[in-house]
N, C-alpha and C positions, 0 to 999 in steps of 0.2 A: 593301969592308968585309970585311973576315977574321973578326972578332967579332959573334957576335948582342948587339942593344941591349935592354935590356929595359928600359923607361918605366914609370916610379910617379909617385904622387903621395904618400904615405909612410905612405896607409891604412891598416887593419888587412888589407885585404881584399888590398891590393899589396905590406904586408912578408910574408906568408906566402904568395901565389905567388913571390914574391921567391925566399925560402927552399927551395920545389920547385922553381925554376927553377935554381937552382945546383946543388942536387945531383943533377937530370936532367943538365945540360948540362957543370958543371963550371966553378970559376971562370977559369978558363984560359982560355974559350972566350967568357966573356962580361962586356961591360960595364953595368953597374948605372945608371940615370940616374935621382934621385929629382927631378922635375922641378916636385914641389913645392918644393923647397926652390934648385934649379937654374933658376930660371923663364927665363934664359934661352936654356935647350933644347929651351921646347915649339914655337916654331917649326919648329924641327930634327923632331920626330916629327912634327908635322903632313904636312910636306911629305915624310916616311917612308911617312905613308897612316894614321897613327895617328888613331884616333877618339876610343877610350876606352883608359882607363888601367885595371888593370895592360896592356901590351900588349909582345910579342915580335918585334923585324924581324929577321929570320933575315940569313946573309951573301947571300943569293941578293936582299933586299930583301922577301920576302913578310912581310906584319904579321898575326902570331899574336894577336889579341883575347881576354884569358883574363877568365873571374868579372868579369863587369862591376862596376867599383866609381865611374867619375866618367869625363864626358864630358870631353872637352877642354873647349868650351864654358864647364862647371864648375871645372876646372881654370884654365880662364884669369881666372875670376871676374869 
């Protein structure tokens, strides 16, 4: 993976690390996945290492957990 992913759920708490995450990293650098609305890409971050959402997998594969706002668990309802 070349691009860091960064996983939502389309929260208040996940569009506004959203928002910090772009203009830290740049959108160049990264792909966006609201996986609320995507639902069939929570698999894909489960098996990333993703627990909670907002969350950041770098290109090295390490998963950034930022401001806790919804479990996967939750996420998957």
């Amino acid at each position: 993976m070349s691009k860091s992913i960064f996983y939502h759920a389309g929260c208040s708490v996940c569009v506004s690390a959203e928002h910090d995450i772009v203009n830290l990293i740049g959108s160049d650098n990264l792909e966006i996945v609201n996986i609320g609305e995507i639902r069939g890409r929570i698999e894909e971050a489960e098996r990333a290492g993703v627990e909670s959402v907002p969350a950041l997998v770098t290109p090295n594969g390490n998963v950034l957990h930022i401001n806790f706002g919804a479990s996967m668990k939750d996420v998957r309802g």
